[in-house]
C-alpha positions in Angstrom: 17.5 0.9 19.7 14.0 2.2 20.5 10.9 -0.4 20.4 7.6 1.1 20.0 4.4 -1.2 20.7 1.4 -0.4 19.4 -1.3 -1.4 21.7 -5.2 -1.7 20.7 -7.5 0.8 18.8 -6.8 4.3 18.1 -3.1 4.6 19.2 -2.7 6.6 16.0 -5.6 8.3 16.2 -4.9 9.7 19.8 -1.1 10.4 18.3 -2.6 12.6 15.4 -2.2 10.4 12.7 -4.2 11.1 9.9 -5.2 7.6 9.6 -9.6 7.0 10.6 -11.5 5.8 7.6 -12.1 9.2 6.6 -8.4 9.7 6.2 -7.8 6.8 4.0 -11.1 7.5 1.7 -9.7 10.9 0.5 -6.8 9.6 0.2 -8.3 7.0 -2.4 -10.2 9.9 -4.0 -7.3 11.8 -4.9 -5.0 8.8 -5.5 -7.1 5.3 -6.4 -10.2 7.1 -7.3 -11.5 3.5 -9.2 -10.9 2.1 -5.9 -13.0 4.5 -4.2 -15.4 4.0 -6.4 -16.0 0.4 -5.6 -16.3 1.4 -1.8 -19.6 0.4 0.2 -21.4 3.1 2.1 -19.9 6.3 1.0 -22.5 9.0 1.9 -25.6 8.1 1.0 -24.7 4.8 -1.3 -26.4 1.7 -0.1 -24.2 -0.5 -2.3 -22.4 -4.0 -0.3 -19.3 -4.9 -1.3 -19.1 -7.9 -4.0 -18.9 -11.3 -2.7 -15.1 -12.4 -2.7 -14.5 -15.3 -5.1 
């Protein structure tokens, strides 16, 4: 049995995995688009993110 340990930040970035908040935000575009929608700071929107109830 192999064991792999991921270790700190950008482990999968370094390994090519198409994972950076880019990534993920397309994904959501083509995917979850009204949950893109609701995302702060996409280029240009100065919108914060709703309080959490």
């Amino acid at each position: 049995m192999t064991t792999l340990y991921v270790i700190g930040t950008g482990f999968d970035l370094h390994h090519g995995m198409a994972t950076g908040y880019k990534h993920i935000g397309e994904f959501l575009k083509r995917n979850h688009r009204e949950l893109y929608n609701l995302l702060p700071n996409r280029r240009g929107d100065k919108r914060q993110m709703p309080p959490h109830t």
